[in-house]
mmCIF file of the N, C-alpha and C atoms, coordinates in Angstrom:
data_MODEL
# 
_entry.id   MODEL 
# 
loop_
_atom_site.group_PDB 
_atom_site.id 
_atom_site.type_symbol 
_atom_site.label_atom_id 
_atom_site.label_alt_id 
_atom_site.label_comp_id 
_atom_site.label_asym_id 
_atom_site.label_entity_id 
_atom_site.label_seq_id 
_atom_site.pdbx_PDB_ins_code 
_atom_site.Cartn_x 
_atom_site.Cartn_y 
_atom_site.Cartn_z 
_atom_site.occupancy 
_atom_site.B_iso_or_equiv 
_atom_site.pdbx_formal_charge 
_atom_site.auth_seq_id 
_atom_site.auth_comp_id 
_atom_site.auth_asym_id 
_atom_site.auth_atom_id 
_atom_site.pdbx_PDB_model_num 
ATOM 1   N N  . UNK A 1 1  ? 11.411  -26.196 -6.856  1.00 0.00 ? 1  UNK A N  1 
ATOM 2   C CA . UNK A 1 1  ? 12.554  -25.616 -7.516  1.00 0.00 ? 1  UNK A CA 1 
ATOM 3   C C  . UNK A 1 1  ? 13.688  -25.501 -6.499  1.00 0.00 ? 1  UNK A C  1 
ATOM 4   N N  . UNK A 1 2  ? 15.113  -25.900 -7.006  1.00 0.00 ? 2  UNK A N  1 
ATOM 5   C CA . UNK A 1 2  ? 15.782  -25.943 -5.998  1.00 0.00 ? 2  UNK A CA 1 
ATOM 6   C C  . UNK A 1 2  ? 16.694  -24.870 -6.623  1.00 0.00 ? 2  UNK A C  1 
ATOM 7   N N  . UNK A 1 3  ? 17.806  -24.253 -5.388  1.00 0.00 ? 3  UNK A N  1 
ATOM 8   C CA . UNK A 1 3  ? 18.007  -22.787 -5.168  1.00 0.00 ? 3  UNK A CA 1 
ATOM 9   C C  . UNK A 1 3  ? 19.640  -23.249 -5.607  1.00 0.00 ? 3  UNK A C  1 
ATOM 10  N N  . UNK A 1 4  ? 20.599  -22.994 -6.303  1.00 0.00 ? 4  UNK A N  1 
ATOM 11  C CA . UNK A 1 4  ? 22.234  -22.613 -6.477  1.00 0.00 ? 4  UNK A CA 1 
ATOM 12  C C  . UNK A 1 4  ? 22.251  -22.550 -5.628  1.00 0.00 ? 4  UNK A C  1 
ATOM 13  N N  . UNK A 1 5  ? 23.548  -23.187 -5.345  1.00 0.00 ? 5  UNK A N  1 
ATOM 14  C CA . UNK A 1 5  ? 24.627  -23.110 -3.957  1.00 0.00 ? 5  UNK A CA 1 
ATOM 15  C C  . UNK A 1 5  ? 25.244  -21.317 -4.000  1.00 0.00 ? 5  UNK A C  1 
ATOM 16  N N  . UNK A 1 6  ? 25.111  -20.481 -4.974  1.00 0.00 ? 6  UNK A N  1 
ATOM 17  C CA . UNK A 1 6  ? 25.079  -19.123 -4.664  1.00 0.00 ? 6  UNK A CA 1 
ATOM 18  C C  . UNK A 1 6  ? 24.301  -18.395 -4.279  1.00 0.00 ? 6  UNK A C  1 
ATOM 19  N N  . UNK A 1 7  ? 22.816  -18.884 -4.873  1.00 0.00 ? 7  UNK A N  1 
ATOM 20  C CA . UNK A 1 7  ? 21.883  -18.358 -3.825  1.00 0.00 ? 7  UNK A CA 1 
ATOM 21  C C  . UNK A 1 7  ? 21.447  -19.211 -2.986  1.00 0.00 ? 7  UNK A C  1 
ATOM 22  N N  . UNK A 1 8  ? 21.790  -20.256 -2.082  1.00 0.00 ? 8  UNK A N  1 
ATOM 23  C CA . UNK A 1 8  ? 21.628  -20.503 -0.962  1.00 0.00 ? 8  UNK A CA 1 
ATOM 24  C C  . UNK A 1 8  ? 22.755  -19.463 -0.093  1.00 0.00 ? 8  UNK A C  1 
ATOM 25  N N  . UNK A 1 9  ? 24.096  -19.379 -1.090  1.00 0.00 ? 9  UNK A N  1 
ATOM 26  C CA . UNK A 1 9  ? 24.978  -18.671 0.176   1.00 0.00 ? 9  UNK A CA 1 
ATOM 27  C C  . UNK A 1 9  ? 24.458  -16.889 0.394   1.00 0.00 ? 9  UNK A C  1 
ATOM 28  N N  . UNK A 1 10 ? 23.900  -16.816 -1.193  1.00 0.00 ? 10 UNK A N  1 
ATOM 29  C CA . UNK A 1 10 ? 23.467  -15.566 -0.892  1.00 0.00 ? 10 UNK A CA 1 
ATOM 30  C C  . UNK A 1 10 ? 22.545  -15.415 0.612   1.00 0.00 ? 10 UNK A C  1 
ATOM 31  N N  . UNK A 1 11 ? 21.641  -16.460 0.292   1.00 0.00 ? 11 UNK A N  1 
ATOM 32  C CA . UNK A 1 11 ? 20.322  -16.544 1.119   1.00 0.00 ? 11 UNK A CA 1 
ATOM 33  C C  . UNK A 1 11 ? 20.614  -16.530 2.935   1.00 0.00 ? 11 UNK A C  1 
ATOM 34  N N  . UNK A 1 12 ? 21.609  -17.428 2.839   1.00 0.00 ? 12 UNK A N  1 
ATOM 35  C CA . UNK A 1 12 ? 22.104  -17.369 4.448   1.00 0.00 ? 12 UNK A CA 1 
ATOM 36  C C  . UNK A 1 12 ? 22.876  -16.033 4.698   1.00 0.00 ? 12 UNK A C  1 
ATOM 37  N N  . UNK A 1 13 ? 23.600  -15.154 3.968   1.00 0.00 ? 13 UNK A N  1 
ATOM 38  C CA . UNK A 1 13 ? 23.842  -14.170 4.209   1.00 0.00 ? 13 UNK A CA 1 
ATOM 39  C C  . UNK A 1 13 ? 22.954  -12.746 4.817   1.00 0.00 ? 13 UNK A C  1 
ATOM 40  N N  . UNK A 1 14 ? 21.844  -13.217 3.957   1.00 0.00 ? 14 UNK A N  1 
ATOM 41  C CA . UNK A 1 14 ? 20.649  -12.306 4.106   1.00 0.00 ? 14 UNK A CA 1 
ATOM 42  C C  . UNK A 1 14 ? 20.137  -12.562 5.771   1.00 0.00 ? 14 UNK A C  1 
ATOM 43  N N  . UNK A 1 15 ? 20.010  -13.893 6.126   1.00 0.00 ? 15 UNK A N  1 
ATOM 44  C CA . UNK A 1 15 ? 19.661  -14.533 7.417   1.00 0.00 ? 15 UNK A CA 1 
ATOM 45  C C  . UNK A 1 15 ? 20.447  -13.638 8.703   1.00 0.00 ? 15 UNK A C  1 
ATOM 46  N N  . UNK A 1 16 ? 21.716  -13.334 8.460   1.00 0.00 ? 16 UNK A N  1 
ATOM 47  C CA . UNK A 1 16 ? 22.744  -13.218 8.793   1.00 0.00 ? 16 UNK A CA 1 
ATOM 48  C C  . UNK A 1 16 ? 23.016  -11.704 9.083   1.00 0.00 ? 16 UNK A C  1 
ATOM 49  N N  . UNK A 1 17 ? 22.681  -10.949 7.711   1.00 0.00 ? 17 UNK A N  1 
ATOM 50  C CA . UNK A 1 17 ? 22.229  -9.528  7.791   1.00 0.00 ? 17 UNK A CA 1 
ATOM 51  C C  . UNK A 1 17 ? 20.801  -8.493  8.562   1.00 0.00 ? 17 UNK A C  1 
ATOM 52  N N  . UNK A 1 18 ? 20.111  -10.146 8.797   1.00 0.00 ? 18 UNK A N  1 
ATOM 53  C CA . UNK A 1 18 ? 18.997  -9.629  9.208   1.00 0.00 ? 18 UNK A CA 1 
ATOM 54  C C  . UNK A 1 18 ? 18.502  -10.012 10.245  1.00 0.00 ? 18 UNK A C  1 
ATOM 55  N N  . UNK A 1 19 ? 18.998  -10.747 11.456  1.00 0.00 ? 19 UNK A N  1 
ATOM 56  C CA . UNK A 1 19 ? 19.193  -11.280 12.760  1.00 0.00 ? 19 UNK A CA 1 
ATOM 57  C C  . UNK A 1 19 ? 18.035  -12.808 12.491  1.00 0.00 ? 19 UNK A C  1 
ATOM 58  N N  . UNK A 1 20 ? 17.773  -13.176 11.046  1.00 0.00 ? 20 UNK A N  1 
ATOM 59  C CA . UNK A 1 20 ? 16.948  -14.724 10.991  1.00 0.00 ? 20 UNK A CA 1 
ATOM 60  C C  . UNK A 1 20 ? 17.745  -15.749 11.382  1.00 0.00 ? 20 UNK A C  1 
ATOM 61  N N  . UNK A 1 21 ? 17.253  -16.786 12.383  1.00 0.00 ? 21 UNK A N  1 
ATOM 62  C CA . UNK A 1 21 ? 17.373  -17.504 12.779  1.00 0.00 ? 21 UNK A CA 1 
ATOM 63  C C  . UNK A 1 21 ? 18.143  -18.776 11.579  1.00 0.00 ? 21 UNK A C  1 
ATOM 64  N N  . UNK A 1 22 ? 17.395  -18.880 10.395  1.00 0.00 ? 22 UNK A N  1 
ATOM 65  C CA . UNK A 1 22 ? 16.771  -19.535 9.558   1.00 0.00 ? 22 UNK A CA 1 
ATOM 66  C C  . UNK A 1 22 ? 16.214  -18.685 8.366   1.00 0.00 ? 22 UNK A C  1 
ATOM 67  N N  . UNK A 1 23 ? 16.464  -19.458 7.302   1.00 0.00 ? 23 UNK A N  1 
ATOM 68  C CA . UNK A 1 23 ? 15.976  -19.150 5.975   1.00 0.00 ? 23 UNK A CA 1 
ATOM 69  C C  . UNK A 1 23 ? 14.098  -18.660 6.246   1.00 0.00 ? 23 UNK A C  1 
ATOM 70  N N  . UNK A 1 24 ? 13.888  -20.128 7.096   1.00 0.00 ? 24 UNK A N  1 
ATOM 71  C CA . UNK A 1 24 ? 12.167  -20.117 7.447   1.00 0.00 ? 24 UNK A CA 1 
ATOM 72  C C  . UNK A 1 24 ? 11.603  -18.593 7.761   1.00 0.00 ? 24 UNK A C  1 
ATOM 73  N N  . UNK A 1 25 ? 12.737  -18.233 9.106   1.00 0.00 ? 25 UNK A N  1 
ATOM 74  C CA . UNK A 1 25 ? 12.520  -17.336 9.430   1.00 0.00 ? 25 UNK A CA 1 
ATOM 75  C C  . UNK A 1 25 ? 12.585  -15.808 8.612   1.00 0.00 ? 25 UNK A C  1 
ATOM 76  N N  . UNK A 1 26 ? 13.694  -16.030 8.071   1.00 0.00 ? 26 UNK A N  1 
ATOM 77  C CA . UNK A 1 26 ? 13.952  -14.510 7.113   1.00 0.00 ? 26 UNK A CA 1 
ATOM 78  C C  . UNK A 1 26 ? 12.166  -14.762 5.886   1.00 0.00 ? 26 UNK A C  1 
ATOM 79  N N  . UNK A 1 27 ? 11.935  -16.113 5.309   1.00 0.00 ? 27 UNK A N  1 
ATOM 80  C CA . UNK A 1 27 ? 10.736  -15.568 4.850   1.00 0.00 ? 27 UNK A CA 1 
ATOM 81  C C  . UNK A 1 27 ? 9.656   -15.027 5.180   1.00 0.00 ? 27 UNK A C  1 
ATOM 82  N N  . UNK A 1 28 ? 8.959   -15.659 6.801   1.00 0.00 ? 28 UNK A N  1 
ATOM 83  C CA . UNK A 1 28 ? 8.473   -15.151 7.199   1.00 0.00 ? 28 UNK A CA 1 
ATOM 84  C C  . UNK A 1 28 ? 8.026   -13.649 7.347   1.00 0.00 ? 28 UNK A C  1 
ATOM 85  N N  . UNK A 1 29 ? 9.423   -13.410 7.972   1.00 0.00 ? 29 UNK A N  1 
ATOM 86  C CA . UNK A 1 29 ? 9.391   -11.678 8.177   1.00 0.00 ? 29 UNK A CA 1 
ATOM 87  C C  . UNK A 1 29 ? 9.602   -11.576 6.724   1.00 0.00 ? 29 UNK A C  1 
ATOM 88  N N  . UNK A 1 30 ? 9.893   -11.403 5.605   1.00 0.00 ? 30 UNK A N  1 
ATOM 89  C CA . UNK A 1 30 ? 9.512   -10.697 4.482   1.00 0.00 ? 30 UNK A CA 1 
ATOM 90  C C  . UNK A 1 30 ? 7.749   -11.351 4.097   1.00 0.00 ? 30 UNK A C  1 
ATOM 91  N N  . UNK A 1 31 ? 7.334   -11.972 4.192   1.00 0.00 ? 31 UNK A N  1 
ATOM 92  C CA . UNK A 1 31 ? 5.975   -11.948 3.745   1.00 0.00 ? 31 UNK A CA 1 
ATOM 93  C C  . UNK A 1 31 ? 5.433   -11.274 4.650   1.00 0.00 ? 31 UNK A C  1 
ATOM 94  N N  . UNK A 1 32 ? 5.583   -10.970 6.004   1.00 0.00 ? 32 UNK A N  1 
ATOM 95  C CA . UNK A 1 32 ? 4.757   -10.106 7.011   1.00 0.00 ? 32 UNK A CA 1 
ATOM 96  C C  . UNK A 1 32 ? 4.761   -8.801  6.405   1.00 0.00 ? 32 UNK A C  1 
ATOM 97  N N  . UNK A 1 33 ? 6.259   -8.311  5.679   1.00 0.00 ? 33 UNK A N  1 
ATOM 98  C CA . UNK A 1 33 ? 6.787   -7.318  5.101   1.00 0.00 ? 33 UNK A CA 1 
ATOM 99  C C  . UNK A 1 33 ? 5.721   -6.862  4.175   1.00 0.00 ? 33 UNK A C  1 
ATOM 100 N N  . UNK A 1 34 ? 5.685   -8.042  3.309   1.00 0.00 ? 34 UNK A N  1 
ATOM 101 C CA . UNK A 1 34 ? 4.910   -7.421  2.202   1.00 0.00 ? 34 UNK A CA 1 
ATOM 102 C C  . UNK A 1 34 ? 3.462   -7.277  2.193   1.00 0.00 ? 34 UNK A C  1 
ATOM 103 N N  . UNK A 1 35 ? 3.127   -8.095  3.030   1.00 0.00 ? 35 UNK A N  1 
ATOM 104 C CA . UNK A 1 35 ? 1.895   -7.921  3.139   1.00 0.00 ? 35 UNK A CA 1 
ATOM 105 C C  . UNK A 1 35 ? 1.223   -6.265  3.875   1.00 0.00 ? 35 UNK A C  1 
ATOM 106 N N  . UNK A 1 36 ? 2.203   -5.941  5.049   1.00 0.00 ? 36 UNK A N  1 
ATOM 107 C CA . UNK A 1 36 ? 1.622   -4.803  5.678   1.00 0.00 ? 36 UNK A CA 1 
ATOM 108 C C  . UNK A 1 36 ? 2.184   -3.431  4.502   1.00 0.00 ? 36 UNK A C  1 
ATOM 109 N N  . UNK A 1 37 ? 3.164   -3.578  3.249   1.00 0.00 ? 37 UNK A N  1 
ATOM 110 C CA . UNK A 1 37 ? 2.571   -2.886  2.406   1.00 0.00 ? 37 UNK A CA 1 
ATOM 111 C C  . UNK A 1 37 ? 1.835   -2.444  1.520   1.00 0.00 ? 37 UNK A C  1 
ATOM 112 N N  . UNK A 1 38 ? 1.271   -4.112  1.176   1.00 0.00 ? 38 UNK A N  1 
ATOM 113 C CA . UNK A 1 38 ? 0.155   -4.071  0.465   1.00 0.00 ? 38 UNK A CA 1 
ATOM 114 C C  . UNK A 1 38 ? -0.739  -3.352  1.542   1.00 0.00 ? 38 UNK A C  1 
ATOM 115 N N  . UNK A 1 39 ? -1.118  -3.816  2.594   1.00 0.00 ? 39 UNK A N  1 
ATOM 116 C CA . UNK A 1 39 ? -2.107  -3.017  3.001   1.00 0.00 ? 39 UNK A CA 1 
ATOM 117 C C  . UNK A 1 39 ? -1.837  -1.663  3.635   1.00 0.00 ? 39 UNK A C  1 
ATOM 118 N N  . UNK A 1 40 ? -0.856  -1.535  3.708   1.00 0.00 ? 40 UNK A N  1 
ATOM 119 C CA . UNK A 1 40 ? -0.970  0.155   3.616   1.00 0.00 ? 40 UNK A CA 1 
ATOM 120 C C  . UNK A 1 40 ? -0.950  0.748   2.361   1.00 0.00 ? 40 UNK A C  1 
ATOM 121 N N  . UNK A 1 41 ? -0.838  0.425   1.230   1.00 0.00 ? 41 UNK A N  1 
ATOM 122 C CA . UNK A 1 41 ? -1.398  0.431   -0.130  1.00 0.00 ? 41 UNK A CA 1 
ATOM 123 C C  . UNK A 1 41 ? -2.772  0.772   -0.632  1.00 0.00 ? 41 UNK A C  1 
ATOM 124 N N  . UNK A 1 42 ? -3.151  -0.316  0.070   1.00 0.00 ? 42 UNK A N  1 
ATOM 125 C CA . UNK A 1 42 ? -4.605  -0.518  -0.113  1.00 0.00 ? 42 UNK A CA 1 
ATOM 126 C C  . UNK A 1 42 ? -5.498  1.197   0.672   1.00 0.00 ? 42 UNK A C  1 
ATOM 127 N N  . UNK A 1 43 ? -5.058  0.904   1.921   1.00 0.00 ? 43 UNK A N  1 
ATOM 128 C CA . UNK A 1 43 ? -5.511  1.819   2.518   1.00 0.00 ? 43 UNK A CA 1 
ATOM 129 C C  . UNK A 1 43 ? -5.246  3.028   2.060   1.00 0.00 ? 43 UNK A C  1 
ATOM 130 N N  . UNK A 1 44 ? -4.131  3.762   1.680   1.00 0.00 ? 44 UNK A N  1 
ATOM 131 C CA . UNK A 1 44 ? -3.833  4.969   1.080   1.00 0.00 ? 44 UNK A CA 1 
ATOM 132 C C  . UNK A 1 44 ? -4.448  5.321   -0.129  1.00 0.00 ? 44 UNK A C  1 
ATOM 133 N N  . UNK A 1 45 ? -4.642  3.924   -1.231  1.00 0.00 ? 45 UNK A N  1 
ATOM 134 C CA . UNK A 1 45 ? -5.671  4.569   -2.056  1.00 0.00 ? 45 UNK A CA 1 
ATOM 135 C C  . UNK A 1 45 ? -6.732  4.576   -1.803  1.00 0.00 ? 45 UNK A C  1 
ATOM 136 N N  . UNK A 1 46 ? -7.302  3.711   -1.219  1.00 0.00 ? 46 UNK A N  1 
ATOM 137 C CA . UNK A 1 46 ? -8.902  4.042   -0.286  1.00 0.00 ? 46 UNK A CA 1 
ATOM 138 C C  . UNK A 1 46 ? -8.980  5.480   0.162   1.00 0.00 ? 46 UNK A C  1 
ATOM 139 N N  . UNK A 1 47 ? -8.108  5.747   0.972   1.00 0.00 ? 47 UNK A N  1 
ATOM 140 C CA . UNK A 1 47 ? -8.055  7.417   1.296   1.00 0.00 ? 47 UNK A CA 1 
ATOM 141 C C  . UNK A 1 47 ? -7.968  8.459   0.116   1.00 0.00 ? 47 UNK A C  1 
ATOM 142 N N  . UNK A 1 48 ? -7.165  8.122   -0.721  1.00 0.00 ? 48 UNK A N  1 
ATOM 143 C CA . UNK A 1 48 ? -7.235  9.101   -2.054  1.00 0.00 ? 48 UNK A CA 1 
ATOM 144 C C  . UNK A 1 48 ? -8.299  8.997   -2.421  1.00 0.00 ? 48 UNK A C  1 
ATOM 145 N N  . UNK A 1 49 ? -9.215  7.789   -2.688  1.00 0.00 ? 49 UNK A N  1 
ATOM 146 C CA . UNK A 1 49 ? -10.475 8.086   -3.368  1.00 0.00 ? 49 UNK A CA 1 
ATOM 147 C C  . UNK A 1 49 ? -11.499 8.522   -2.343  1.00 0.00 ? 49 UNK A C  1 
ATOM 148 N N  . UNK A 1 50 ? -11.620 8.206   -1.404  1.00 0.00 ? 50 UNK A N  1 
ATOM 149 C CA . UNK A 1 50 ? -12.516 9.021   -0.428  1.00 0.00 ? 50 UNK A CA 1 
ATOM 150 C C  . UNK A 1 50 ? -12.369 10.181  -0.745  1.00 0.00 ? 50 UNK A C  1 
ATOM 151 N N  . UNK A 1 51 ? -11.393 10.632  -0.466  1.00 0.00 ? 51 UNK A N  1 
ATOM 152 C CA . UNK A 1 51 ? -10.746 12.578  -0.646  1.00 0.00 ? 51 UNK A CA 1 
ATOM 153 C C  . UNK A 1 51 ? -11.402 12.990  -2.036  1.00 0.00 ? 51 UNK A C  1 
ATOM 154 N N  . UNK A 1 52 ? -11.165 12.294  -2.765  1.00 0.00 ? 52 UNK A N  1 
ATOM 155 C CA . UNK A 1 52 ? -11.499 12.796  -3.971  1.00 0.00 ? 52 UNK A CA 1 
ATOM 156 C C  . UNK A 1 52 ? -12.729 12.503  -4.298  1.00 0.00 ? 52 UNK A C  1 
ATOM 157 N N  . UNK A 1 53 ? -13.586 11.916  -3.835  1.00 0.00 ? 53 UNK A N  1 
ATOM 158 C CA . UNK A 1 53 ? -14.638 11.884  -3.866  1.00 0.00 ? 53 UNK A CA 1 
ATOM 159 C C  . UNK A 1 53 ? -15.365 13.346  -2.766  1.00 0.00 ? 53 UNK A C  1 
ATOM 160 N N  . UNK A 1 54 ? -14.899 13.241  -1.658  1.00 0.00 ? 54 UNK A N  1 
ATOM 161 C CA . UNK A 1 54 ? -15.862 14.146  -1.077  1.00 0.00 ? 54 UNK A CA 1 
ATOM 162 C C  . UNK A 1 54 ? -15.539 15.356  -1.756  1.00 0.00 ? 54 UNK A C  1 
ATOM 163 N N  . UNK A 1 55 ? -14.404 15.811  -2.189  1.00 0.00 ? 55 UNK A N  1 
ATOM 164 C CA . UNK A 1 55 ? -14.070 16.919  -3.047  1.00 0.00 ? 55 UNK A CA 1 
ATOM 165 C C  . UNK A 1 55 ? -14.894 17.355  -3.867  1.00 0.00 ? 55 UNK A C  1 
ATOM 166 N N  . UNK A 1 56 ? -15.625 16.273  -5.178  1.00 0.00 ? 56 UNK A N  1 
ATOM 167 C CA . UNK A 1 56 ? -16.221 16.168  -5.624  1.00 0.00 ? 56 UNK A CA 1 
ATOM 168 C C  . UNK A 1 56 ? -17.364 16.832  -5.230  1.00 0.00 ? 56 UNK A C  1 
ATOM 169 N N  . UNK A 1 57 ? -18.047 15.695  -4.233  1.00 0.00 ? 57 UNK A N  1 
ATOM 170 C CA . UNK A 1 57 ? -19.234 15.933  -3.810  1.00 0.00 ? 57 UNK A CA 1 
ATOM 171 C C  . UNK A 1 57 ? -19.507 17.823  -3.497  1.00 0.00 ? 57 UNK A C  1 
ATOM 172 N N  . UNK A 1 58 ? -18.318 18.413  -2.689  1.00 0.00 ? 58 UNK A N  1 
ATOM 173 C CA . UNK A 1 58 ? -18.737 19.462  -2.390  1.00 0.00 ? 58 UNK A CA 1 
ATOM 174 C C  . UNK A 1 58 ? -18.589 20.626  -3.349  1.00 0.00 ? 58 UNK A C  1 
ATOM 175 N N  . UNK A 1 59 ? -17.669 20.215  -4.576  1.00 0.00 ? 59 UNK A N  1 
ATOM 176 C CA . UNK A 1 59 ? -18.097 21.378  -5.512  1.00 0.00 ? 59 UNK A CA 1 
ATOM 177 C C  . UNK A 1 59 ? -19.180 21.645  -6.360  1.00 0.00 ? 59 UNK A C  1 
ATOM 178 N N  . UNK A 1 60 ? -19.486 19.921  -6.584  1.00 0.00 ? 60 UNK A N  1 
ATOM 179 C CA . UNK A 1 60 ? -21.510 19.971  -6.971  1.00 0.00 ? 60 UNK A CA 1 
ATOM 180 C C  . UNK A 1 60 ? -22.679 20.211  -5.775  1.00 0.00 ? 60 UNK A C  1 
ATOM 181 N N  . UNK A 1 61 ? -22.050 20.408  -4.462  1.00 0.00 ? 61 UNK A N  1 
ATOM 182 C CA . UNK A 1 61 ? -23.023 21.317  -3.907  1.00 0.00 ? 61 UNK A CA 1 
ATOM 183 C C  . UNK A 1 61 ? -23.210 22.864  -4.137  1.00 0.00 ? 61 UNK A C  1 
ATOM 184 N N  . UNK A 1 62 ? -21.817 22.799  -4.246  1.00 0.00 ? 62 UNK A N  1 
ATOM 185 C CA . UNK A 1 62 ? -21.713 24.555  -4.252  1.00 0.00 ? 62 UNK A CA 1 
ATOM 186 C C  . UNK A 1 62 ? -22.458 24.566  -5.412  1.00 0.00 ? 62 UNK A C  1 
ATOM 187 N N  . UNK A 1 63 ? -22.126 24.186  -6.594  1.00 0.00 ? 63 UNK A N  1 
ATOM 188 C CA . UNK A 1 63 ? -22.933 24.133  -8.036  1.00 0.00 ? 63 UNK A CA 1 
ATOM 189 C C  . UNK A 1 63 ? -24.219 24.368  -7.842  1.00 0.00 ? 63 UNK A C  1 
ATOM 190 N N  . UNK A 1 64 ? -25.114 23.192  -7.120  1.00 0.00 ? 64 UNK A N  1 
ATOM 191 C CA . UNK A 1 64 ? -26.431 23.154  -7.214  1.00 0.00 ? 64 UNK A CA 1 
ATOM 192 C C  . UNK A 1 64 ? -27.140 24.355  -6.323  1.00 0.00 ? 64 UNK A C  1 
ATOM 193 N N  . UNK A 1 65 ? -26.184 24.946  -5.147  1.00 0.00 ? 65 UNK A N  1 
ATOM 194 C CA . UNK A 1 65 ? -26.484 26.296  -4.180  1.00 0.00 ? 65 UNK A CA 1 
ATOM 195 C C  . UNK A 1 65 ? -26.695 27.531  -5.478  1.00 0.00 ? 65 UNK A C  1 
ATOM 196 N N  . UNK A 1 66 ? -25.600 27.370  -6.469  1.00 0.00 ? 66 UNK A N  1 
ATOM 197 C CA . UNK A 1 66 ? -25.373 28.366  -7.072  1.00 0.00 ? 66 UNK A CA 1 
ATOM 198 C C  . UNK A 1 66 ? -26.524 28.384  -7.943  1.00 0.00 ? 66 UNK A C  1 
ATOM 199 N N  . UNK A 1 67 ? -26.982 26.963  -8.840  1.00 0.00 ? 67 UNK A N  1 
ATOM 200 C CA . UNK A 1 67 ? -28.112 27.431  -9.453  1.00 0.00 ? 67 UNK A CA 1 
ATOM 201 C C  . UNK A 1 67 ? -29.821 27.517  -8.812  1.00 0.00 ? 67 UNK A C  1 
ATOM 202 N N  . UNK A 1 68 ? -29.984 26.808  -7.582  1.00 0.00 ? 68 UNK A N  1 
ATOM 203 C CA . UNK A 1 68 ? -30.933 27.303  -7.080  1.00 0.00 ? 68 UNK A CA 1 
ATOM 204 C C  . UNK A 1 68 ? -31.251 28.250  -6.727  1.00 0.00 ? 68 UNK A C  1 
ATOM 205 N N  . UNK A 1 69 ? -30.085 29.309  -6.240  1.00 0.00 ? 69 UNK A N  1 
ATOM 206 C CA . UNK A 1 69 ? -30.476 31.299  -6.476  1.00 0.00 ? 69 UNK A CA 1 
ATOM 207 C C  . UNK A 1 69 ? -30.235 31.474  -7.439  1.00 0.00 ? 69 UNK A C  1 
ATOM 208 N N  . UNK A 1 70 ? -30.118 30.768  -8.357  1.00 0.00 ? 70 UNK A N  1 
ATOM 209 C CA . UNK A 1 70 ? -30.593 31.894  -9.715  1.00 0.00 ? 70 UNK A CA 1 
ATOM 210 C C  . UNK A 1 70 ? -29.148 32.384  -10.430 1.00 0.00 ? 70 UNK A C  1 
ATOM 211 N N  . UNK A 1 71 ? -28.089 31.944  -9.817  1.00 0.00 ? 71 UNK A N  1 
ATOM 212 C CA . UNK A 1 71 ? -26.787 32.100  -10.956 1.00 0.00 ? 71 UNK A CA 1 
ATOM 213 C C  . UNK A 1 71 ? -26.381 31.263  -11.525 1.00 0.00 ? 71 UNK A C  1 
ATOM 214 N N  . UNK A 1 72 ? -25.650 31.385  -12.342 1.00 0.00 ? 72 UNK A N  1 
ATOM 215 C CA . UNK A 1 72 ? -24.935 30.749  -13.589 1.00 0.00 ? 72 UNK A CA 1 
ATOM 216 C C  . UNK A 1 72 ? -24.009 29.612  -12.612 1.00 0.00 ? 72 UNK A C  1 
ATOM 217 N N  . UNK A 1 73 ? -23.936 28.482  -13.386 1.00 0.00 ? 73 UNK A N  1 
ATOM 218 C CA . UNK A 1 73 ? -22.785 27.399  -12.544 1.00 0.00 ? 73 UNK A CA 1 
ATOM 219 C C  . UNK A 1 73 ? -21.673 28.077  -12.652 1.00 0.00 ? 73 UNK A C  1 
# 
């Protein structure tokens, strides 16, 4: 697919705004871009569900403490 002569001028502007050498270059650094937010993405919900899992886990301990002496959940 080839790009308008407005967004090529857009495109070199961006180059221009963003110290790229080259078009090559400005993609580059945006796919590096996106990628290290996907994975800090990734990772942050990994951490939410950990959290929320051990959360979990420790109010059905308390639960099972509570009914092995003999009280009500």
């Amino acid at each position: 697919m080839r790009v308008s002569d407005a967004e090529f001028q857009s495109f070199r502007e961006l180059c221009q705004r963003h110290g790229a050498k080259n078009m090559s270059d400005l993609v580059r650094s945006a796919m590096k871009t996106m990628d290290s937010l996907r994975e800090t993405s990734f990772e942050t919900e990994v951490t939410h569900r950990l959290t929320n899992l051990e959360n979990s886990l420790e109010l059905l301990a308390r639960k099972m403490e509570k009914i092995a002496a003999g009280s009500p959940a």
